[in-house]
C-alpha positions in Angstrom: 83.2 106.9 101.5 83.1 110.1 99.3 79.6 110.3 97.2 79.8 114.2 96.6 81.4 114.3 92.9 82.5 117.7 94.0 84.5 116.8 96.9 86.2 113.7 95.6 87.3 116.2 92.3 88.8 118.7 95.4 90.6 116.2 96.7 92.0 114.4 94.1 93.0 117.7 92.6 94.4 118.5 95.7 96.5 115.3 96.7 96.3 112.9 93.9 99.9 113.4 91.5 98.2 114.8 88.1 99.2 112.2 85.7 95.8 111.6 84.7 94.3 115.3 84.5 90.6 115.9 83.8 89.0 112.3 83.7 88.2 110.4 80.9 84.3 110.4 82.4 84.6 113.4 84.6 81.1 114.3 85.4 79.9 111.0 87.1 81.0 109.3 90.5 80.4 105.7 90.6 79.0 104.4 94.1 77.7 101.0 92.8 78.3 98.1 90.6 76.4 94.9 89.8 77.5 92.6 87.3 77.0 94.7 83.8 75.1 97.9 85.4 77.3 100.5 87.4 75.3 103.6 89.3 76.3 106.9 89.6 76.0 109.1 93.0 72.3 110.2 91.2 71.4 107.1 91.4 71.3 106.5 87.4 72.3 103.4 85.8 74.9 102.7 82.8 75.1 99.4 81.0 79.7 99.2 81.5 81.1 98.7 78.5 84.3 99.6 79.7 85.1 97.1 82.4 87.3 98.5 83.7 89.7 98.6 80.7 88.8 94.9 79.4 89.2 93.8 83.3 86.1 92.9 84.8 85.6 89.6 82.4 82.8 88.4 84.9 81.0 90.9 85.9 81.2 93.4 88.8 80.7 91.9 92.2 80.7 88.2 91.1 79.0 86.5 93.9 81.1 83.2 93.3 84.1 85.2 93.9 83.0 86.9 96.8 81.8 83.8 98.3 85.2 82.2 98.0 87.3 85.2 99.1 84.8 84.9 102.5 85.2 81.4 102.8 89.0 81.8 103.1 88.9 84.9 105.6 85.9 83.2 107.5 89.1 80.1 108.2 91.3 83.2 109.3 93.6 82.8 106.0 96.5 85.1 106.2 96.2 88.7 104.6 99.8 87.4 103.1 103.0 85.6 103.5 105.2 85.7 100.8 106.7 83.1 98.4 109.3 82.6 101.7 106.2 80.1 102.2 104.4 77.4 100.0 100.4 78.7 99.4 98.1 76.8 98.9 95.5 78.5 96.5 98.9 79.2 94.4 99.9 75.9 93.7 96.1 75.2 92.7 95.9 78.3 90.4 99.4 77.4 88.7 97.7 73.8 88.0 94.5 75.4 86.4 96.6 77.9 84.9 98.7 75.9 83.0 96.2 73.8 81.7 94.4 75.6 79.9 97.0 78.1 78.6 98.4 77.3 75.0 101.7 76.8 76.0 103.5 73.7 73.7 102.0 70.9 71.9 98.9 72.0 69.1 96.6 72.2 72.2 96.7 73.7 75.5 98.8 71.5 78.1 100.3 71.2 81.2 103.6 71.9 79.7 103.5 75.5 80.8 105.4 76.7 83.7 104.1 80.3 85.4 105.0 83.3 87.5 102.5 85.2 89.2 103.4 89.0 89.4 100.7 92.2 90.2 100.3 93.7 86.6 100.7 93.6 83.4 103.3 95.9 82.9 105.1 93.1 85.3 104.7 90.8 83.4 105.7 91.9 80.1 108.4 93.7 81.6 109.5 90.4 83.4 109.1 88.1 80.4 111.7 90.9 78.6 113.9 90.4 81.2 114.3 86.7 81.2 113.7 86.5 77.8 117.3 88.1 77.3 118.9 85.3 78.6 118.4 83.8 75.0 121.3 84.2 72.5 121.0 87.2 70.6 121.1 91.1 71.6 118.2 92.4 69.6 114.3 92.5 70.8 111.4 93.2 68.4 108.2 94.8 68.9 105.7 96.2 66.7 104.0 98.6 65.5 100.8 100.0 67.5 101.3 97.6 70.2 101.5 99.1 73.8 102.7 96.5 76.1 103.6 99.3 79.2 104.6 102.5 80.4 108.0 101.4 82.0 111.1 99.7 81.1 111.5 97.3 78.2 108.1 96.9 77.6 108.1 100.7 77.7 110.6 100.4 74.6 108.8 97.6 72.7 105.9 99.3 72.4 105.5 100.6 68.8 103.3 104.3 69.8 105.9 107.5 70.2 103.5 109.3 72.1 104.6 107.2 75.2 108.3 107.0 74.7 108.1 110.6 74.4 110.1 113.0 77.3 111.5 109.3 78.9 113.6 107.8 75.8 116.4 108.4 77.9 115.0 105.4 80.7 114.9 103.1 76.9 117.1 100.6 76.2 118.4 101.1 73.2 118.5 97.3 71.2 115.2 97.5 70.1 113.8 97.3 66.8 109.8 98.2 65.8 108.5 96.3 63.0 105.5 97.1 61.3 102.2 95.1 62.1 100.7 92.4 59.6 103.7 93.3 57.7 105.6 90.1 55.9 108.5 92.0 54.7 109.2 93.8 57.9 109.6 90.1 59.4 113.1 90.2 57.7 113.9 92.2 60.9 113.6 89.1 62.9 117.8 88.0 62.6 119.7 85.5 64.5 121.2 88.1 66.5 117.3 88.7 67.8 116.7 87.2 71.6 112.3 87.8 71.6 109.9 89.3 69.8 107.2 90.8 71.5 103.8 91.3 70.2 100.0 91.7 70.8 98.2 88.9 68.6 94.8 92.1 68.5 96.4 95.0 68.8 94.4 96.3 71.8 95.3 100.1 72.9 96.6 100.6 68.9 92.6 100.8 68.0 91.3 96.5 68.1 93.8 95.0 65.6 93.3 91.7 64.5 96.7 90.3 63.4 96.3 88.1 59.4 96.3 84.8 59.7 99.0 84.6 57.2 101.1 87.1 59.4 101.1 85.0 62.0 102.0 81.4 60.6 104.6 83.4 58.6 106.1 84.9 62.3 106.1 81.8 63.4 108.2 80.0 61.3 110.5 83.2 61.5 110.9 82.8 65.2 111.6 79.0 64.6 114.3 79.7 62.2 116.0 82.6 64.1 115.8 81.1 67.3 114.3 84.2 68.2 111.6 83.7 71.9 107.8 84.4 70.9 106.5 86.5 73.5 102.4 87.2 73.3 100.9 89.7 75.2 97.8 88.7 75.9 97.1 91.3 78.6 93.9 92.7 77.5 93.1 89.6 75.2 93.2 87.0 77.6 90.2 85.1 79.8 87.7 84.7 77.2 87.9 88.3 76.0 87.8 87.2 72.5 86.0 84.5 72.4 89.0 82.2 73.2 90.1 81.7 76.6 93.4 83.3 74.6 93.5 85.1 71.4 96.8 83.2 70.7 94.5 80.2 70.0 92.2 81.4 67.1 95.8 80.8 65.1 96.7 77.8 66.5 99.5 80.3 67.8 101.6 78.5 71.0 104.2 80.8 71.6 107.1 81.1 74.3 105.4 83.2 76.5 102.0 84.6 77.4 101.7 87.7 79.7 98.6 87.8 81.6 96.5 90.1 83.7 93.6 92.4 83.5 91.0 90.2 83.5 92.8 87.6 85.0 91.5 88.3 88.2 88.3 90.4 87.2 90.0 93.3 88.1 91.8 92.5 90.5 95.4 93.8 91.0 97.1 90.1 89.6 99.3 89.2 86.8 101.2 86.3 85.4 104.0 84.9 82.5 103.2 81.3 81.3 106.6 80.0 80.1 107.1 77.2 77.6 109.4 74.5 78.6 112.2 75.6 76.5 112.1 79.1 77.7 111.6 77.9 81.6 114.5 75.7 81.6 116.8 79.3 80.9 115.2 80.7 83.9 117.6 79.5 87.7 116.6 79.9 91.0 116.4 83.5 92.5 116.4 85.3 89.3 113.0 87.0 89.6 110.8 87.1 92.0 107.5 89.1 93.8 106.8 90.1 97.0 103.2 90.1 96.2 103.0 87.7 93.1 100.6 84.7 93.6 99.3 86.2 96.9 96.1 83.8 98.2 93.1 86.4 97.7 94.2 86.9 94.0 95.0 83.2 93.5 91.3 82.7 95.0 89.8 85.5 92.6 91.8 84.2 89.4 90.9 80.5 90.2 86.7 81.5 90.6 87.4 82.8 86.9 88.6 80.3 85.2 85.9 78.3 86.8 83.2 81.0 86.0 83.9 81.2 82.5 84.0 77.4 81.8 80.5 77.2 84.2 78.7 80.1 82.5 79.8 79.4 78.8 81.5 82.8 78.5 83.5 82.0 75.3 80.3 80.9 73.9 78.4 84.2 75.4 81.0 86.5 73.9 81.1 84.5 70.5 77.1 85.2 70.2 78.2 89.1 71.2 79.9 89.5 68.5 77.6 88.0 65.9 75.2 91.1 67.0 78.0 93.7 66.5 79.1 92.4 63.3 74.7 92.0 62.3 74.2 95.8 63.1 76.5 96.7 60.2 78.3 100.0 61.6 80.8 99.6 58.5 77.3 101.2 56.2 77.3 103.7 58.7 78.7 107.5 57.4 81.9 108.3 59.4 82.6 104.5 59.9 85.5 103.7 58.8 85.8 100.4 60.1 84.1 97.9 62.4 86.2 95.4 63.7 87.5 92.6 66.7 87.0 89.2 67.7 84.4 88.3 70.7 83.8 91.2 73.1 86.9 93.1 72.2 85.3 95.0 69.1 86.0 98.3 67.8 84.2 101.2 65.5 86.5 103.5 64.0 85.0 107.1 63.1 86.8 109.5 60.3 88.1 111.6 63.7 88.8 111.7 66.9 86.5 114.3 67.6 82.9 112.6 66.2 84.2 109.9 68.4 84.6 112.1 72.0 81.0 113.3 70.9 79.5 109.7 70.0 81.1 108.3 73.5 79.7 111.5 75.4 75.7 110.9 73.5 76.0 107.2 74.2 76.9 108.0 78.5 73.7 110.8 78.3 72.0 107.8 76.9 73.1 105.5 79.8 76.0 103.8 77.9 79.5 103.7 78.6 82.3 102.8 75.9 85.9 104.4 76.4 88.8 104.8 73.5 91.7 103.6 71.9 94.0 104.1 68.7 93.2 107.6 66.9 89.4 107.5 66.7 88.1 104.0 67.8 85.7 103.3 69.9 86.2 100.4 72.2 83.5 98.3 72.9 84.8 95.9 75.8 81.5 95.1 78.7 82.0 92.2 80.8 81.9 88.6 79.0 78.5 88.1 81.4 76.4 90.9 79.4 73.4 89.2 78.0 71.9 89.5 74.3 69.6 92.2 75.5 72.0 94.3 77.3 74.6 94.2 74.7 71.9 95.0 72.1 70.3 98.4 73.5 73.8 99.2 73.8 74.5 98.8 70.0 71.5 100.5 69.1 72.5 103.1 71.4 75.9 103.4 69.6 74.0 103.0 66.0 72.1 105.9 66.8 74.5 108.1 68.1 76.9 107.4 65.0 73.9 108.0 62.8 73.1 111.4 64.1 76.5 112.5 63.5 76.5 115.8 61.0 77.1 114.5 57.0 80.6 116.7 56.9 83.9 114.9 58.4 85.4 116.9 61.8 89.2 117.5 61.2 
């Protein structure tokens, strides 16, 4: 394995394709990771409040996921097979799953039928594509949403900067609404097959969606026809103090597309499907070569479990009542402090004051990444305890706070 910074950069420079230039972090090399702490190839420690992008829900190196990913090599299970073969740890994942996703009914059910795919650009992408098997030509999306960087889900994401040099590869019949907008919701016709939509607004800088927004798209979607699709990608798994963010608005929509911390990082997606929706769906329409394979089943499976066990949704509830107690919103150059759970956000007066409150916070041995114009995006995993998370607010309180009194441009 590489440890030399300097010889991982020559190489990645020299071989890697350059779509993601000069790192976001480009100064440290992580060797080592254990459960909130990663360490660098110095040997200093960073309290992650990254997670790998709102992946690693559990914590880095969960020992009761690597115990049962051993267990099932130590019994020789096979590296993979295919859905050509029933799997075991899949059928038990698509029971767990589906019981606790709120699919149907005013609570979460067994009603849901899933597909497992690798990614969440999978499954939004897929829940597109046999969403348009509904009546109707027109999908929705909103505004500030990014749902992927390919397709459909490529087009129903309301942010130009990623349509940009590839509208040609865009399907055309899509319409972007604007966010927590009631009027916009007239754009929701009978001609409309889904509507696709983030219930926080993740990459688009930690929007919460209004309550009355979302009891109002609802009854839209009911009177149109039109498929509710939730992307739940980066909400999902406790992130928010929910298992799902649909359910702090008693939202039960058509679809839910899954991944991230699905699997704590693991490379694993899924689409829960609604009865109504499944039924359009026949045999050999979609498929996966790698969807539902047995180690990711195994990993996703140890989460669920995890979560429940530990009182995750309870930890990440308790998270937030410290963010919300330290009162960034008194803060000069806060503009807002928002989120639900451990998917918060602080958003500075400019992008700049926050590339240089993220760069004091990692010199002070914290990590936070970006999102929107000039959030920061707090996001550890769901296993950080009170004191961890703490320090690291005070951390970010300071930084903010010794900010200069005029506003960068």
């Amino acid at each position: 394995m590489g440890d030399d910074l300097g010889e991982v950069i020559g190489k990645d420079e020299r071989y890697h394709l350059g779509v993601y230039g000069k790192r976001f972090f480009p100064d440290i090399l992580i060797v080592k990771a254990d459960g909130v702490i990663l360490t660098d190839s110095t040997g200093r420690e960073y309290i992650d409040c990254v997670a790998g992008i709102s992946s690693v829900n559990v914590g880095h190196n969960n020992s009761t996921i690597e115990q049962r990913v051993r267990e099932y090599k130590d019994r020789k299970g096979a590296d993979h097979l295919s859905n050509l073969f029933y799997i075991g740890p899949q059928a038990e994942y698509a029971e767990k799953l589906a019981q606790v996703v709120p699919i149907g009914g005013t609570q979460p059910s067994d009603q849901a039928k899933v597909f497992f795919c690798n990614s969440g650009a999978e499954a939004t992408n897929g829940a597109i594509k046999l969403a348009a098997k509904n009546k109707g030509y027109w999908l929705v999306g909103m505004s500030n949403t990014f749902h992927a960087r390919y397709g459909a889900a490529l087009a129903a994401t309301g942010q130009d900067k990623f349509h940009k040099g590839f509208e040609k590869t865009l399907p055309a019949n899509v319409k972007i609404i604007n966010f927590n907008n009631l009027d916009d919701l007239k754009n929701i016709t009978d001609d409309t097959y889904a509507v696709m939509m983030e219930v926080i607004e993740g990459e688009g800088g930690i929007i919460p969606a209004d309550r009355v927004y979302i009891d109002a798209l609802r009854d839209r979607c009911r009177q149109t026809g039109a498929l509710l699709i939730a992307d739940e990608v980066q909400t999902g798994f406790g992130r928010t103090g929910r298992m799902f963010a649909s359910q702090h608005y008693d939202l039960h929509p058509d679809a839910i597309c899954m991944a991230k911390g699905i699997a704590n990082g693991y490379p694993f997606g899924a689409i829960a499907f609604g009865q109504n929706f499944a039924a359009m769906v026949k045999q050999y329409e979609h498929a996966s070569t790698f969807g539902g394979n047995a180690e990711g089943c195994i990993r996703a499976t140890a989460v669920l479990d995890i979560i429940r066990e530990q009182n995750l949704l309870e930890n990440a509830q308790r998270m937030e009542g410290i963010f919300y107690s330290t009162n960034f919103k008194g803060l000069r150059h806060v503009n807002d402090a928002r989120g639900k759970g451990l998917l918060l956000g602080v958003e500075l007066d400019s992008a700049e004051y926050r590339t240089d409150v993220i760069n004091r916070c990692k010199q002070d041995g914290v990590l936070f990444c970006g999102c929107g114009a000039s959030t920061i995006r707090i996001v550890p995993p769901l296993t950080i305890t009170e004191d961890q998370f703490g320090h690291a607010m005070e951390v970010l309180q300071k930084n903010i706070k010794e900010l200069k009194p005029e506003r960068k441009q």
